[in-house]
C-alpha beads as a LAMMPS data file, in Angstrom:
LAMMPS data file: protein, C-alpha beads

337 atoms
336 bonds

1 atom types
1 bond types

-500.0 500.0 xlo xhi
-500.0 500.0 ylo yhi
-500.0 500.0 zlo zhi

Masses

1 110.0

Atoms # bond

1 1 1 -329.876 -75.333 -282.624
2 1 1 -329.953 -75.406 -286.457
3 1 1 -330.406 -72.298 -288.481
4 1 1 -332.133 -72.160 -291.722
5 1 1 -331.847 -69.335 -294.213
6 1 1 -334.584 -67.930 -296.252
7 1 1 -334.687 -69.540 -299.329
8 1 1 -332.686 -68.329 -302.349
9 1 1 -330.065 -66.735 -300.037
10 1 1 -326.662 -68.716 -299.120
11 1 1 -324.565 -68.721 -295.903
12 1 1 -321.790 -67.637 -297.652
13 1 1 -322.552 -65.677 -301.257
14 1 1 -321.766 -66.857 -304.508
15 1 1 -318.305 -65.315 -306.311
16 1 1 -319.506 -62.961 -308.865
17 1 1 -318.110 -63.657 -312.650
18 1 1 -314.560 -62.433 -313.267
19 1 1 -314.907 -59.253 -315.223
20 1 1 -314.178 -59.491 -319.013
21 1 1 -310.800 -59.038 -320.449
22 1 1 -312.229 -56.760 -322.967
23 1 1 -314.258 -54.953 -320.440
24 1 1 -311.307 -54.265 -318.726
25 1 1 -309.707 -53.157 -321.768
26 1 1 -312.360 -50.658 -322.672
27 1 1 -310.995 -47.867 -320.520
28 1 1 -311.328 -44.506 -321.530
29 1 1 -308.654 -41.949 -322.832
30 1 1 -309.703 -39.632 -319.897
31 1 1 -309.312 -42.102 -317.026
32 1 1 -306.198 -43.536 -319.314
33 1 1 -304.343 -40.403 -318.925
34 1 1 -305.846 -39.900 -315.085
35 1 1 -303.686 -43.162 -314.089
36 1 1 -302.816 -46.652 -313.949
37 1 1 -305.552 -49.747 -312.870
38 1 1 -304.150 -50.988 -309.739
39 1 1 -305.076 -54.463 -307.843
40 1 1 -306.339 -53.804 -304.170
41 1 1 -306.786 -57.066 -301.782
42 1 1 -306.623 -61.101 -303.043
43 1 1 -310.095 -61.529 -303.344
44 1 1 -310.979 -63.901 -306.643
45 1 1 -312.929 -60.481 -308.162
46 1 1 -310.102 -57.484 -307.406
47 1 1 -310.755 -54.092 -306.734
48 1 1 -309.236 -51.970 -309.484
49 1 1 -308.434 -48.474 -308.556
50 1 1 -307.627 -45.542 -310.389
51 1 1 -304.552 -43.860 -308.848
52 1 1 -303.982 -40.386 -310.280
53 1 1 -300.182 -39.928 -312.146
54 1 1 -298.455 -36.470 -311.211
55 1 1 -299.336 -33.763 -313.630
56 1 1 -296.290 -32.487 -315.754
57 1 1 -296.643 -29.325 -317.620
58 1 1 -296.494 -29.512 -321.505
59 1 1 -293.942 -26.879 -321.821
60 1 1 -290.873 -25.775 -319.084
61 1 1 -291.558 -22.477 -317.078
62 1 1 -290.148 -19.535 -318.362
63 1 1 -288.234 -17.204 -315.723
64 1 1 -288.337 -14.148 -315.880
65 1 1 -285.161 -12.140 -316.790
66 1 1 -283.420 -11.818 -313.347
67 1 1 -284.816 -14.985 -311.782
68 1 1 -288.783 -13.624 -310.801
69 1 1 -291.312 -14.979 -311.423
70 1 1 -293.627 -13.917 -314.249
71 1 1 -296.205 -11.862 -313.583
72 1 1 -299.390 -11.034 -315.972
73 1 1 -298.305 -8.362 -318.492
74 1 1 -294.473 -9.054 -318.439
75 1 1 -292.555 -10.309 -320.874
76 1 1 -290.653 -13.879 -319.890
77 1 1 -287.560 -14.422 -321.301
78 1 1 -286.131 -18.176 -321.791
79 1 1 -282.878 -19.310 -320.302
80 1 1 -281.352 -21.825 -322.104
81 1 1 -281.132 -25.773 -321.223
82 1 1 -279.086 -27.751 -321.278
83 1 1 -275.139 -28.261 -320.315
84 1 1 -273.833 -26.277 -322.899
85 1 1 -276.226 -23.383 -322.886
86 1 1 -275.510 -20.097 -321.927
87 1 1 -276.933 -17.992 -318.911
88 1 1 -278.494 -14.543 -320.028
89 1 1 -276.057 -12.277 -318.998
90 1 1 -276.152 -9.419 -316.689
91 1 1 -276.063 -7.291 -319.516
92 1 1 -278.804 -8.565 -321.115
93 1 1 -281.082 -8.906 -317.979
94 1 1 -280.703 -5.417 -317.286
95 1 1 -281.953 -4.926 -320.966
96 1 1 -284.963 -6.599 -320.184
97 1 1 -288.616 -4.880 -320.946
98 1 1 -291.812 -5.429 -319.776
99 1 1 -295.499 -4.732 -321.544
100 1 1 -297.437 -2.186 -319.311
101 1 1 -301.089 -0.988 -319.487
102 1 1 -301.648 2.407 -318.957
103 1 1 -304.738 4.830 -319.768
104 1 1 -303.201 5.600 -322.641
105 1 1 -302.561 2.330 -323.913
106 1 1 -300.126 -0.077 -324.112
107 1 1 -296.557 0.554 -323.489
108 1 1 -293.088 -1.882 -323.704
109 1 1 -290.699 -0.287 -321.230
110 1 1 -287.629 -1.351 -319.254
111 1 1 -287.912 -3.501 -316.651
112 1 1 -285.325 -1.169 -314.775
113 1 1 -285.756 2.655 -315.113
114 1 1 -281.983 3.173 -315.448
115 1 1 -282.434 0.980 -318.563
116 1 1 -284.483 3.510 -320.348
117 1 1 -283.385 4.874 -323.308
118 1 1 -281.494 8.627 -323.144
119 1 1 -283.765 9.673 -325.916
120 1 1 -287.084 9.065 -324.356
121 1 1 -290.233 10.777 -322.683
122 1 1 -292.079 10.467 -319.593
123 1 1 -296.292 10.187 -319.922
124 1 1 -297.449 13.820 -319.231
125 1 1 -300.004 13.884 -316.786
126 1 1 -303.849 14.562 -318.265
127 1 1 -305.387 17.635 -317.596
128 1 1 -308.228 16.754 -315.416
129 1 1 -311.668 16.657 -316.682
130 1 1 -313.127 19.258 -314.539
131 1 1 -310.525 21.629 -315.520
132 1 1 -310.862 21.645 -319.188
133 1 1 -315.025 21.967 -319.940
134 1 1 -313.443 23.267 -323.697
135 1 1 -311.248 22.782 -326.258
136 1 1 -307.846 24.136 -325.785
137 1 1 -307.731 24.190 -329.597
138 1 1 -311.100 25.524 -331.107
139 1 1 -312.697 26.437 -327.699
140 1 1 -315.528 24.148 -328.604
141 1 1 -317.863 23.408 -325.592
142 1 1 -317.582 19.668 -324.403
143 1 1 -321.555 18.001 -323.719
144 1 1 -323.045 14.624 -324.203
145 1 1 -322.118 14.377 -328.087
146 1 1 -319.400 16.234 -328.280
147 1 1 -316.609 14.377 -325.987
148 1 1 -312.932 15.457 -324.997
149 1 1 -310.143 13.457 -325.595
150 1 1 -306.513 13.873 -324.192
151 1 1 -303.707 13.982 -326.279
152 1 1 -301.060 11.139 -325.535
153 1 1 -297.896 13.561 -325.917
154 1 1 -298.587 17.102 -323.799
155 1 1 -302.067 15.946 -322.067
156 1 1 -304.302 18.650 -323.128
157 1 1 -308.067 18.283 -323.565
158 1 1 -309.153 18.582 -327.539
159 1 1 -312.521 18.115 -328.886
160 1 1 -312.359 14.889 -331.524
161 1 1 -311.476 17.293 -334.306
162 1 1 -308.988 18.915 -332.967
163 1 1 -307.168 15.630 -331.534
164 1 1 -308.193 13.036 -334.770
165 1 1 -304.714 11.640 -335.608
166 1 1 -303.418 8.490 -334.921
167 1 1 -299.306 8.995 -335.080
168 1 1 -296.455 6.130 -333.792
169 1 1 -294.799 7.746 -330.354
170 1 1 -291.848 6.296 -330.099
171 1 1 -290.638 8.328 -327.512
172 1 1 -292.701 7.001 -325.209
173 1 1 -292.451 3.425 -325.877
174 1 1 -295.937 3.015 -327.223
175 1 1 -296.748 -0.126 -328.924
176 1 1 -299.545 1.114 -331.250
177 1 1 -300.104 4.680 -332.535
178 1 1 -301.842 6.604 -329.878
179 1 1 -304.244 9.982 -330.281
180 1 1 -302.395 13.181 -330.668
181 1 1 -303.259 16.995 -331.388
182 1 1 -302.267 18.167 -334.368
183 1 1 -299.006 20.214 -333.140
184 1 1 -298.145 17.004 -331.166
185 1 1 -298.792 14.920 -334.040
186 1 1 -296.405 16.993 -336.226
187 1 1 -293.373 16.710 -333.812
188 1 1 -293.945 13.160 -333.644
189 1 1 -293.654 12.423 -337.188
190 1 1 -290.573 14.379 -337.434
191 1 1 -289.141 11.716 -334.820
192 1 1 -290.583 8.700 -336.618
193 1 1 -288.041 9.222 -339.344
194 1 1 -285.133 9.502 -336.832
195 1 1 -285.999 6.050 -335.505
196 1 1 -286.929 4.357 -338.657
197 1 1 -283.875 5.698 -340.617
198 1 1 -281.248 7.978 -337.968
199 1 1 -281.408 5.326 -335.335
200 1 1 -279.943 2.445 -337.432
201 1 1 -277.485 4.405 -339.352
202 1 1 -276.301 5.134 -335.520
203 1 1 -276.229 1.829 -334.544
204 1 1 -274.428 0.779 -337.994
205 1 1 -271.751 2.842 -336.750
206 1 1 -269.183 4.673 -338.889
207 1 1 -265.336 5.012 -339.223
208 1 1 -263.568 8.223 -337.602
209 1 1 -259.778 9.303 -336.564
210 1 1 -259.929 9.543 -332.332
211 1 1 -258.330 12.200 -330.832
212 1 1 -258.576 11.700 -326.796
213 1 1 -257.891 15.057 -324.675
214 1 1 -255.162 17.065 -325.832
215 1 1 -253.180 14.088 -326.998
216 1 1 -251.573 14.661 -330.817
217 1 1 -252.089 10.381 -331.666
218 1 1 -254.792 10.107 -332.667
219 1 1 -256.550 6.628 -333.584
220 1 1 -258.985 5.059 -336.308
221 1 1 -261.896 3.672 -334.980
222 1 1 -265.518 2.953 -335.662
223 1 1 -268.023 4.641 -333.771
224 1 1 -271.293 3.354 -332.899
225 1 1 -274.433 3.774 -330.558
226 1 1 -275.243 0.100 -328.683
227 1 1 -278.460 -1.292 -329.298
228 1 1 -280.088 -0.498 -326.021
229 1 1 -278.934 3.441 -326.807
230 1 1 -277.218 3.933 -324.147
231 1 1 -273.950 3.952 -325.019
232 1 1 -271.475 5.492 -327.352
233 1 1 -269.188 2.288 -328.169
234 1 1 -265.803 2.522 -330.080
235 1 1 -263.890 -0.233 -331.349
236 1 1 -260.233 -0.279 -332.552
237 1 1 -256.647 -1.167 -331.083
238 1 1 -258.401 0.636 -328.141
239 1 1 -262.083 0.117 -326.247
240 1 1 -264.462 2.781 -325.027
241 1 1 -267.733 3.068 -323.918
242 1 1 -269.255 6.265 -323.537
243 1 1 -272.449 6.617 -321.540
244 1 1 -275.028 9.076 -323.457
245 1 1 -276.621 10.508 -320.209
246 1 1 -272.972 11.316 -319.072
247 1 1 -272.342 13.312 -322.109
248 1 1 -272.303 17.397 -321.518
249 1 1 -271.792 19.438 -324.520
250 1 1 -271.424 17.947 -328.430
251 1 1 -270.240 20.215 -331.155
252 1 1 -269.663 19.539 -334.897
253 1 1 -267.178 20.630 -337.305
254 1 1 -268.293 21.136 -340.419
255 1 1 -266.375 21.356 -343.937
256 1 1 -263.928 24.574 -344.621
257 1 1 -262.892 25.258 -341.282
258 1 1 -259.935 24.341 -339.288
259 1 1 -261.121 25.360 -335.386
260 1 1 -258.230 26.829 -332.872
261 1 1 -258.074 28.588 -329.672
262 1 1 -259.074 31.668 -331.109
263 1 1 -261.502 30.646 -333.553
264 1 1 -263.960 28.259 -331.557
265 1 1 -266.769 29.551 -333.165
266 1 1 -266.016 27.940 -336.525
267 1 1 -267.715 24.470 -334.524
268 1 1 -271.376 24.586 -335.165
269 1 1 -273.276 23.732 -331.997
270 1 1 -275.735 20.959 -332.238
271 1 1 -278.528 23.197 -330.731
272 1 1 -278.088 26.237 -332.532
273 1 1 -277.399 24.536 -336.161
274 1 1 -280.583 24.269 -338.632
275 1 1 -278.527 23.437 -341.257
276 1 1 -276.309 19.938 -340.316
277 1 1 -278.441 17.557 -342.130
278 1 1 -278.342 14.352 -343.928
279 1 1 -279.527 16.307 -346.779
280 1 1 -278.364 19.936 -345.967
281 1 1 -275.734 22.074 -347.439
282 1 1 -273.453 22.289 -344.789
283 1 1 -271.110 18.933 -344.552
284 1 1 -270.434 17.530 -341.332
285 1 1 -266.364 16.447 -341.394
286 1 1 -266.125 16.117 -337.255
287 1 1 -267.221 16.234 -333.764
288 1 1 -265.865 17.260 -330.223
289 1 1 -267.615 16.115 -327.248
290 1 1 -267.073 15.971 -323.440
291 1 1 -268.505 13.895 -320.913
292 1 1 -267.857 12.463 -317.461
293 1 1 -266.473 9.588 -317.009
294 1 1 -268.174 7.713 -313.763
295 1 1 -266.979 8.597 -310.495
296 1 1 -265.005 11.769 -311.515
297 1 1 -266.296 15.369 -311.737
298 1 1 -264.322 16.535 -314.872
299 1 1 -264.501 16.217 -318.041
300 1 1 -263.008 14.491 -320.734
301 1 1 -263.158 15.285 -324.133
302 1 1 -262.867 13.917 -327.366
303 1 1 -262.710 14.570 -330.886
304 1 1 -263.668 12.490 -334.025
305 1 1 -262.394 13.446 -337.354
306 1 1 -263.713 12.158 -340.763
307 1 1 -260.955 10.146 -342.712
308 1 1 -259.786 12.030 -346.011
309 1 1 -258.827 8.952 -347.542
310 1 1 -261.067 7.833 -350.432
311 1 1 -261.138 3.685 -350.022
312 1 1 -263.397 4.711 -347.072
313 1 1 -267.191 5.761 -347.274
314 1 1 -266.555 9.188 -346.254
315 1 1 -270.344 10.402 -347.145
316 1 1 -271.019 7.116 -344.858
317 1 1 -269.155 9.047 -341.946
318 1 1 -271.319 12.410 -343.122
319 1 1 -274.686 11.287 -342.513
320 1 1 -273.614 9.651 -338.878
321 1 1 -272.652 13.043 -337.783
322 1 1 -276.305 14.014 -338.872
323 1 1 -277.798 11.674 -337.340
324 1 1 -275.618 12.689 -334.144
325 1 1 -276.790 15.545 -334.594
326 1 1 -280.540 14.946 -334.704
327 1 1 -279.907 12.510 -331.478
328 1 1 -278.307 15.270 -329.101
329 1 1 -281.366 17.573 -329.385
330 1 1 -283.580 14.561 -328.318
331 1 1 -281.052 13.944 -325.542
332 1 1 -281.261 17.733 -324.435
333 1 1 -285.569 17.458 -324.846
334 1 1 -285.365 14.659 -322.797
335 1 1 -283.247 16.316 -319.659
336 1 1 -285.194 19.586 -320.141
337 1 1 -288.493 17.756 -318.974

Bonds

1 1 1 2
2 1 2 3
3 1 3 4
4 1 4 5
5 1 5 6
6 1 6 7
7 1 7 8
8 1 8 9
9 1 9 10
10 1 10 11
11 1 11 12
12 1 12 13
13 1 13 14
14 1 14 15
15 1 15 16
16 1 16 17
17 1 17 18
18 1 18 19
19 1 19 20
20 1 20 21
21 1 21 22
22 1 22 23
23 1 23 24
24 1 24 25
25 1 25 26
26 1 26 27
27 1 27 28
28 1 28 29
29 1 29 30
30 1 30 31
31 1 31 32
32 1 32 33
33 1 33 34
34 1 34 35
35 1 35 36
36 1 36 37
37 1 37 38
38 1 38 39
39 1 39 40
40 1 40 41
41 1 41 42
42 1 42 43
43 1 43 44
44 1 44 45
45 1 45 46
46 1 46 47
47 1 47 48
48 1 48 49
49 1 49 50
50 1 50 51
51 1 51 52
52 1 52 53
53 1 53 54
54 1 54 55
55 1 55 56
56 1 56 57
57 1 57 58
58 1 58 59
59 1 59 60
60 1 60 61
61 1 61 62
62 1 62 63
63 1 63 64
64 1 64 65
65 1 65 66
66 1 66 67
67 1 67 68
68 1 68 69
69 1 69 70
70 1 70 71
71 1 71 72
72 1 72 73
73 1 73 74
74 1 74 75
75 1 75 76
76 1 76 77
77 1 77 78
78 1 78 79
79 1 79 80
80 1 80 81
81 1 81 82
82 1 82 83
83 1 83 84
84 1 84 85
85 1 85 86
86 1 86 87
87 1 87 88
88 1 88 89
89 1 89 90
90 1 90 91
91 1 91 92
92 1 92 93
93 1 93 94
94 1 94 95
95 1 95 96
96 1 96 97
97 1 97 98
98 1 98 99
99 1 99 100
100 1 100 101
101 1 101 102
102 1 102 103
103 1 103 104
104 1 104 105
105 1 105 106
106 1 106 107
107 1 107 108
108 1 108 109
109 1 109 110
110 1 110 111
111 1 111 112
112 1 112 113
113 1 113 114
114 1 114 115
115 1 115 116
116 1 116 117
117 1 117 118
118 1 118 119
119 1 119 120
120 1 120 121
121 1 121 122
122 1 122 123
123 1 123 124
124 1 124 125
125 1 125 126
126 1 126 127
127 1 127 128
128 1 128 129
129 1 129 130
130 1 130 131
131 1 131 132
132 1 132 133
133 1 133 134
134 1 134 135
135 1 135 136
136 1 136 137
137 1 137 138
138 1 138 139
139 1 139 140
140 1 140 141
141 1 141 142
142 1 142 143
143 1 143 144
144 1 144 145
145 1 145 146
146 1 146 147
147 1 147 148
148 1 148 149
149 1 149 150
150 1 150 151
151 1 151 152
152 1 152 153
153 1 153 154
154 1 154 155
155 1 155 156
156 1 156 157
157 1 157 158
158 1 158 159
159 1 159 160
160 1 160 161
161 1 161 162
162 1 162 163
163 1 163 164
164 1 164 165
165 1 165 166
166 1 166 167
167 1 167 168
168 1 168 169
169 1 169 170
170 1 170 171
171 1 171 172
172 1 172 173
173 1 173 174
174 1 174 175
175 1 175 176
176 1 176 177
177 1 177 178
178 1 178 179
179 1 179 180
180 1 180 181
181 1 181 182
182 1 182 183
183 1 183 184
184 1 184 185
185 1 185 186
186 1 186 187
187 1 187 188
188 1 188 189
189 1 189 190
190 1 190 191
191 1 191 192
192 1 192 193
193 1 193 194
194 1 194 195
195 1 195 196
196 1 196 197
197 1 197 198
198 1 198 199
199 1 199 200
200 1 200 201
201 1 201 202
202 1 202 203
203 1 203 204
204 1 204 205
205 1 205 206
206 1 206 207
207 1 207 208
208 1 208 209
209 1 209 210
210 1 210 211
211 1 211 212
212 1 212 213
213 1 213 214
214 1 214 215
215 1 215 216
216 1 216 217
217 1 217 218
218 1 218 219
219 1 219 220
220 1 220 221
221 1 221 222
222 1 222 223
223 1 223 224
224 1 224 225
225 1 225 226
226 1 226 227
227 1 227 228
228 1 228 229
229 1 229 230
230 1 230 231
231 1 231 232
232 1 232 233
233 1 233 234
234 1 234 235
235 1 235 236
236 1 236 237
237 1 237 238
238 1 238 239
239 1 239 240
240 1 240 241
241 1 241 242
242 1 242 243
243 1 243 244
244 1 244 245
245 1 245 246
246 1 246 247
247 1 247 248
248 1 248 249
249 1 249 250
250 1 250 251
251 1 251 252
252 1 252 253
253 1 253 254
254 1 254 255
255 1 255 256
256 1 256 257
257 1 257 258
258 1 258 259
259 1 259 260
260 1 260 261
261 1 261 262
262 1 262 263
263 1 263 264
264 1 264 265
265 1 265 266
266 1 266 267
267 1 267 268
268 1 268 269
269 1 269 270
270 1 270 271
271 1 271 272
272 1 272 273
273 1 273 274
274 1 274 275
275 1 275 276
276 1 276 277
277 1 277 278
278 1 278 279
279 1 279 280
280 1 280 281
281 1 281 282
282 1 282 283
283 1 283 284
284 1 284 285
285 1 285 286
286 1 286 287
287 1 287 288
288 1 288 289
289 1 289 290
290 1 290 291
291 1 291 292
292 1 292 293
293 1 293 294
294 1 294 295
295 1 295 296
296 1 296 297
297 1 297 298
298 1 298 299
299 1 299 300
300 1 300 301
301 1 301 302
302 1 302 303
303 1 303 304
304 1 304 305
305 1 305 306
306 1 306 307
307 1 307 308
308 1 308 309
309 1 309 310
310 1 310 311
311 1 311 312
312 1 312 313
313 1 313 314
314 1 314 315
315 1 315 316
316 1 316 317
317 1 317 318
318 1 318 319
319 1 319 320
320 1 320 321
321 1 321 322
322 1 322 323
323 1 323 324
324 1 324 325
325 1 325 326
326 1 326 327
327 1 327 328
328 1 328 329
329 1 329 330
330 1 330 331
331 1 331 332
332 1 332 333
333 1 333 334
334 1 334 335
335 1 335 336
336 1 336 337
């Protein structure tokens, strides 16, 4: 039996023409950086397919100080690469801080709460809006134009009068300057200049003679707060590290007085003195303070002494005590709340 195809169409079909070289060549950048053409089968016209390469990312990860991963709103912190990089240390993990939304706006704080700083404040909780219908200022009545606003430091409901200004809180590890009342707003400015100017004078450190319990050696060191604030670190032929929050009682001695048993009064205590200043009348020459020393209920005291000797920047010595001063009555606001 013979078959017969229709006409125009052959038993077997014709080989189409081989695809232009420059055809080939005219590939796309998006389907060049998909993947490479790849040659599927023998037949005289191959099947090129497009076989997608693995994705790499354009930059490394960055972990998260203390191996997590990192989540939206914290900060990531970059462990070096490489085989003669360092590891963060523990140290400097425990250091790490975090940026946090709250309603009063944005905050950078610890990513541990035992790494706060001794110095600082807790967010006050708001006065709810169904218990404040006035001003706790001018006693004006809150309605549709006139709105309430809480103040950022003590949490009070002020009309926008009454709670206008805009001051840096430090305190409370605000990023931006956040709405205070105007007695709020006050304190807070006072503190700005201890962190713009007492803080690093602090951390600069100064040089005093160390006296440690009742012993009569006494040492030359330089004395210094660590730049997370949390310690009290003194360098010399010896090493000590004194934890703020462990510290009890701090008094200073200032100039004309030589303190004894009988005469303890002649130390000016840190909370009761108006008049220790970097500017005041009264010169700061010392300091005595006890603290506990972890793991042990007593405590230890010790007392710095400004050096008398000229070559060294004795007025530098002065204005540390100051600022010591200034820093214990934050430390003591900051237990009280």
């Amino acid at each position: 039996m013979r078959l017969e195809f229709p006409q125009g169409r052959a038993r077997n079909p014709a080989p189409s023409p081989p695809l232009e070289r420059h055809a080939i060549g005219r590939q796309s950048a998006a389907a060049a950086s998909i993947g490479r053409p790849r040659r599927v089968g023998g037949h005289s016209n191959p099947l090129f397919l497009l076989v997608p390469r693995r994705a790499r990312p354009a930059f490394p990860d960055l972990p998260l100080a203390g191996g997590a991963a990192s989540p939206r709103g914290r900060v990531a912190v970059a462990e070096p690469r490489g085989g003669g990089g360092q590891k963060m240390s523990g140290s400097e993990a425990a250091d790490a801080k975090k940026l946090v939304r709250s309603a009063s706006g944005l905050r950078m704080v610890p990513e541990l709460r035992a790494a706060r700083s001794p110095f600082g404040l807790d967010e006050p909780p708001w006065v709810p809006d169904k218990e404040c219908p006035r001003c706790m200022q001018c006693d004006t009545k809150f309605d549709f134009i006139t709105r309430k606003h809480h103040c950022r430091r003590c949490g009070k409901c002020f009309c926008d009068k009454c709670c206008s200004k805009k001051v840096p809180l430090p305190r409370m590890c605000f990023v931006d300057p956040v709405r205070q009342c105007a007695e709020c707003a006050l304190i807070s400015q006072k503190e700005t200049e201890f962190y713009d100017k007492q803080l690093k004078v602090l951390m600069n450190g100064a040089s005093f003679f160390v006296t440690l319990g009742t012993s009569d050696k006494s040492e030359l060191m330089v004395c210094r707060l660590s730049n997370n604030q949390r310690y009290l670190v003194l360098d010399g032929n010896s090493h000590y590290e004194i934890e703020i929050v462990q510290i009890s009682t701090v008094q200073i001695l200032t100039e004309g007085f030589t303190p004894g048993e009988k005469d303890i009064h002649t130390y000016t205590s840190l909370l009761e003195s108006q008049h220790i200043t970097e500017g005041g009348n009264t010169r700061a020459i010392g300091m005595i303070l006890q603290y506990k020393v972890p793991g042990s209920e007593e405590l230890t005291q010790m007392k710095f002494t400004a050096s008398e000797d000229y070559t060294s920047n004795k007025k530098l010595s002065a204005s540390w005590l100051a600022a010591m001063h200034k820093a214990t009555k934050l430390l003591y606001e900051s237990r009280d709340q």
